[in-house]
C-alpha positions in Angstrom: 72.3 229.4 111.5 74.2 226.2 113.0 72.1 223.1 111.3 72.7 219.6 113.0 72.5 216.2 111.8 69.6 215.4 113.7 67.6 218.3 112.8 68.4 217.2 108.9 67.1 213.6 110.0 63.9 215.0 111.4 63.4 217.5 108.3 63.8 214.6 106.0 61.7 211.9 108.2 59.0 215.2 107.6 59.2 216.7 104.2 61.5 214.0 102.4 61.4 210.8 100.0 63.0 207.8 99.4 62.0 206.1 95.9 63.4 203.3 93.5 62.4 204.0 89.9 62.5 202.0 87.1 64.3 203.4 84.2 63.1 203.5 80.8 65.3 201.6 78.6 66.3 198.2 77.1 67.6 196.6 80.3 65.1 197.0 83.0 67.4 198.6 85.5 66.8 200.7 88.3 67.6 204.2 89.9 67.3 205.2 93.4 67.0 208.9 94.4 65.8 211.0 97.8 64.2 214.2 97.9 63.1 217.4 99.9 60.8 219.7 99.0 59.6 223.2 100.8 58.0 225.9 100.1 60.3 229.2 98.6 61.6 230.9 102.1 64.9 232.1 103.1 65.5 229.8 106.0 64.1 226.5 103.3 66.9 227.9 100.4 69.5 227.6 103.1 69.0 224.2 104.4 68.2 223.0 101.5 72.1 224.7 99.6 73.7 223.3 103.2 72.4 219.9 101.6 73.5 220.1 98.2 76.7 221.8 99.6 77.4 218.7 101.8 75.7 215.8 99.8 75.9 217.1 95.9 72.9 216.7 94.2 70.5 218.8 92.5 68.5 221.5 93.3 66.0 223.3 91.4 62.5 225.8 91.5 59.1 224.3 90.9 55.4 226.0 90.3 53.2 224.7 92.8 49.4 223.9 91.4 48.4 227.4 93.3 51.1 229.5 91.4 53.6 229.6 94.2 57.3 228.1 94.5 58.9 225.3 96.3 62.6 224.2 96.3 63.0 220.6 95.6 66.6 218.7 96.4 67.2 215.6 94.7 69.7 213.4 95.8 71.0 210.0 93.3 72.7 207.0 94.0 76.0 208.5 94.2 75.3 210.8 97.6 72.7 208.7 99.1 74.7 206.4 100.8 76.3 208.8 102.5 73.5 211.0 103.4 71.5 208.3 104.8 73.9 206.9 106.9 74.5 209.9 108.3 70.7 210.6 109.2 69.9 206.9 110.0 70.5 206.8 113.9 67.9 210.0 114.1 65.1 208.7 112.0 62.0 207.8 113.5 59.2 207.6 110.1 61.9 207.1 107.2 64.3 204.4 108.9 63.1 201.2 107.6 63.0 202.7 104.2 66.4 203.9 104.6 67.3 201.0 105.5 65.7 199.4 102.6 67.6 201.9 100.2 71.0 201.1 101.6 70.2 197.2 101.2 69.7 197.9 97.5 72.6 199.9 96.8 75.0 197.2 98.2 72.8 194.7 96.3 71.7 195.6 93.2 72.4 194.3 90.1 75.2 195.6 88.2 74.8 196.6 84.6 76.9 194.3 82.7 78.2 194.4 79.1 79.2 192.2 76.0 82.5 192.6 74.1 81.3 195.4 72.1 80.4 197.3 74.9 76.8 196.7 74.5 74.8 196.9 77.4 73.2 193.3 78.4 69.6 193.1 79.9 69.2 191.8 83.0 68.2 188.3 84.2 64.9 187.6 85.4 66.0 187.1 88.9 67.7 190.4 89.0 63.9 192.1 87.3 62.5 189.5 90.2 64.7 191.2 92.9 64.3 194.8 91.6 60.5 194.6 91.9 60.2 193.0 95.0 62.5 196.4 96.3 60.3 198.6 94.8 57.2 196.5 96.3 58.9 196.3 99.2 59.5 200.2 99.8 55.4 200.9 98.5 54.5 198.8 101.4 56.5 200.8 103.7 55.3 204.0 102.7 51.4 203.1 103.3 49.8 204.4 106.4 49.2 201.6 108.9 46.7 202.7 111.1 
């Protein structure tokens, strides 16, 4: 089974998700991380390997609330980049978030340290620029009618 970029950019614009998370810690920082998730098949375990072969990530089994599987493939800031600029000029639903993503990748604040190594919290404007990100994707995600 041949799978082509545009038929991963109209899976993903389907089934995925884009998402910037705040981590819980001492220094308000941030994590960004895409995901697929299907229902256990053959032909959904294969797409979703292809992925993990060609992006990395992680891929792993969950329990459904009616008992059955699904696969779910994560993707973190490290293969994002890539896999969303390779999917970008075929998504229709997904773009602008992608978009959105890619923006905060090249922008976001950088974890800093002190001279012992110690990890420094961030400043308010990089908390201020964080949230407005992650306001910024929940906006796009609502259904406009």
């Amino acid at each position: 089974m041949k799978i082509s970029i545009q038929y991963i950019a109209g899976f993903f614009d389907g089934e995925g998700s884009i998402g910037l998370y705040a981590r819980k810690g001492r220094y308000n920082g941030f994590t960004i991380k895409t995901q697929l998730t299907q229902n256990k098949s053959k032909e959904s375990l294969y797409i979703l390997k292809f992925l993990k072969t060609k992006y990395g990530g992680n891929m792993s089994k969950q329990k459904t609330l009616s008992g059955s599987i699904k696969y779910n493939w994560q993707l973190g800031i490290n293969g994002i980049k890539n896999f969303l600029k390779d999917i970008m000029p075929y998504l229709i639903l997904k773009k602008q978030q992608s978009k959105l993503a890619l923006y905060w990748i090249k922008n976001r604040p950088k974890i800093k340290r002190d001279r012992c190594g110690r990890v420094i919290r961030f400043t308010k404007n990089d908390v201020a620029f964080n949230n407005k990100i992650v306001e910024k994707m929940k906006e796009l995600k609502k259904y406009k009618k």
